[in-house]
C-alpha positions, 0 to 999 in steps of 0.5 A: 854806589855812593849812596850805599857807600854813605848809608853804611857808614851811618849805620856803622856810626849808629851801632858804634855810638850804641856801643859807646852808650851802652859801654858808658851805661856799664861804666857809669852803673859800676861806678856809680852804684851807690848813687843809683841807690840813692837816686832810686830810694829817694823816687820812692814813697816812704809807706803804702796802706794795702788795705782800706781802712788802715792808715799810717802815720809818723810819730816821735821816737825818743829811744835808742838807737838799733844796732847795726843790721849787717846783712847776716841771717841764719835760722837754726831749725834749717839745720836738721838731718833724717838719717837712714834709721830715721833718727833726726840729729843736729847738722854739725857741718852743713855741708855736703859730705854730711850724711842723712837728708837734710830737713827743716824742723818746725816744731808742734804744737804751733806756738812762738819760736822763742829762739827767733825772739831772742835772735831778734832782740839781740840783733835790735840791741846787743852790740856786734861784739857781745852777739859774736862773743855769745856764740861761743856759749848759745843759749840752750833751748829744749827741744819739742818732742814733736815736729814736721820735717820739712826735706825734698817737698816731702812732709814728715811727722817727728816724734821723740827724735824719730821721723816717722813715714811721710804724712804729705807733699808739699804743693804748689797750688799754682802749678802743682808742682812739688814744691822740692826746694831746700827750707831755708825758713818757716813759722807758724802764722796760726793752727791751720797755716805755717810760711816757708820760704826757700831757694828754688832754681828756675830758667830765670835763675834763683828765685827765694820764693815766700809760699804759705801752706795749710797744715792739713793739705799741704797746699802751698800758696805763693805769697811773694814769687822771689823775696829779699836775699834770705841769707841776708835777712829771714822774714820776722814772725812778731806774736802778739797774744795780747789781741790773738795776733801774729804779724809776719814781715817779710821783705822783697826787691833789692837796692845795691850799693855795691858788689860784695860784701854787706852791700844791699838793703831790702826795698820793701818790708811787708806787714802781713797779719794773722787772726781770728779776722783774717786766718788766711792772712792779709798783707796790711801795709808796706814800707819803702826804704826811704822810711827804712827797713822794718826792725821791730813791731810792738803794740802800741800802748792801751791795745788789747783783746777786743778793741775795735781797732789795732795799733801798731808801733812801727820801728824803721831803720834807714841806715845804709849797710856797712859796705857803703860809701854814705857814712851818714847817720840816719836815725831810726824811725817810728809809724803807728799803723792802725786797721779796724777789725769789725770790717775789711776790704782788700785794695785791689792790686 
């Protein structure tokens, strides 16, 4: 009897000093969460080649300083509504009441999307003062007399503000499922393909997945299974038709620095490159948020047409978001990341 007497008492001991733990880990995680953050950016490596051949190095940066990122995104081509006699009309509310069938409007014919350029200039270099200022006066951009409806995995093929009858559904190559979440984002990464990315509940909870899908299909392939907080930060399509070249970024995982608020940063920015080498598209290089969130890509000086290799000047910004504890000043940061073109390889995963 006293054995049995003793070894329940250790195993009382054991669940309670488990349960302290574990109360401990909760206490420690919540008020700590900056110092997690840190702790996690500072084990990471700052970039990782994902192809071979391309290398990446640091090099000086002498320019000014990027504007504060403070966690915001919004795209307005999200913000369309097919109404009951097919008129396509701007969302005024976004709300539920709102009448007509919500819909992401990607315009035809694949080309640049002036209005994301602008909003990311302005996000690199105009104060938080001016942009809110400039929302009372947006700048008006003529509308494409065509386009795709993007709206309830159905694909509808507008034309002089009238969504004609469906001309595809959009599929999950994997599953096969209709892919039937709200659009959130979408872009042109050439002719024959465009990327989208949206909200989609699953038993594991909300996931923003990143899919990208052939124009004459409609076949989706999943490029990322849950991205970066959308609302947050939307993926950057960078067009540079100086070497027939589009880089998207699109960024995933999440450190915290807090619960509410502008609090969190993306862990990783993914470059992923379109061309005539690679149309179907290749990721290409990663960077950490030791290094910074990818802000801004340009070519590098001397890059044009035909070269063997491609240089890319890249823009990094370590500043910890708004809501953080850490005030220091971590300046911006730049990589020249430079691939061939005559071959490639995928580093295997």
């Amino acid at each position: 009897m006293k054995s049995v007497l003793m070894g329940l008492g250790i195993f009382v001991a054991i669940v309670a000093a488990g349960g302290l733990l574990f109360v401990g880990w909760i206490l420690y995680s919540f008020l700590f969460v900056g110092h997690i953050a840190e702790r996690k950016i500072n084990r990471l490596d700052d970039f990782m080649p994902l192809a071979q051949g391309v290398s990446i190095e640091e090099v000086p940066y002498h320019g000014p300083q990027p504007q504060r990122h403070y966690g915001r995104a919004e795209d307005p081509d999200a913000g369309w509504l097919i109404q009951e006699d097919s008129t396509v009309t701007p969302a005024q509310t976004y709300s539920s009441t709102e009448s007509g069938q919500p819909a992401y409007r990607l315009p035809l014919p694949p080309g640049i999307n002036r209005r994301a350029y602008d909003s990311r200039q302005a996000e690199l270099w105009q104060p938080i003062e001016e942009r809110l200022k400039a929302l009372d006066n947006p700048p008006q951009y003529a509308r494409s007399t065509e386009a795709l409806l993007l709206a309830s995995g159905k694909v509808f093929h507008e034309q002089a503000g009238k969504a004609g009858q469906a001309v595809g559904t959009l599929v999950d190559e994997e599953t096969g499922e209709t892919i039937s979440t709200g659009i959130q984002y979408a872009a042109w990464a050439n002719d024959r393909y465009f990327v989208m990315a949206g909200y989609q509940h699953t038993d594991k909870g909300t996931e923003t997945p990143l899919w990208q899908v052939e124009r004459d299909t409609f076949r989706a392939h999943k490029v990322d299974p849950d991205t970066f907080y959308l609302h947050a930060k939307l993926p950057d399509m960078y067009d540079f038709a100086e070497i027939n070249s589009r880089i998207m970024v699109y960024f995933n995982d999440s450190l915290s620095w807090g619960f509410g608020g502008d609090v969190t940063k993306p862990k990783f920015s993914i470059l992923r490159i379109y061309n005539a080498t690679w149309p179907e598209g290749k990721d290409i290089a990663k960077f950490s948020f030791s290094a910074g969130m990818v802000r801004d890509i340009r070519l590098a000086e001397g890059s044009e047409a035909g070269d063997a290799t491609i240089r890319l000047q890249v823009l990094t910004d370590p500043a910890r978001p708004s809501g953080a504890e850490d005030k220091k000043e971590r300046p911006a940061r730049q990589w020249r990341v430079t691939l061939p073109t005559d071959e490639y390889t995928a580093i295997d995963s």
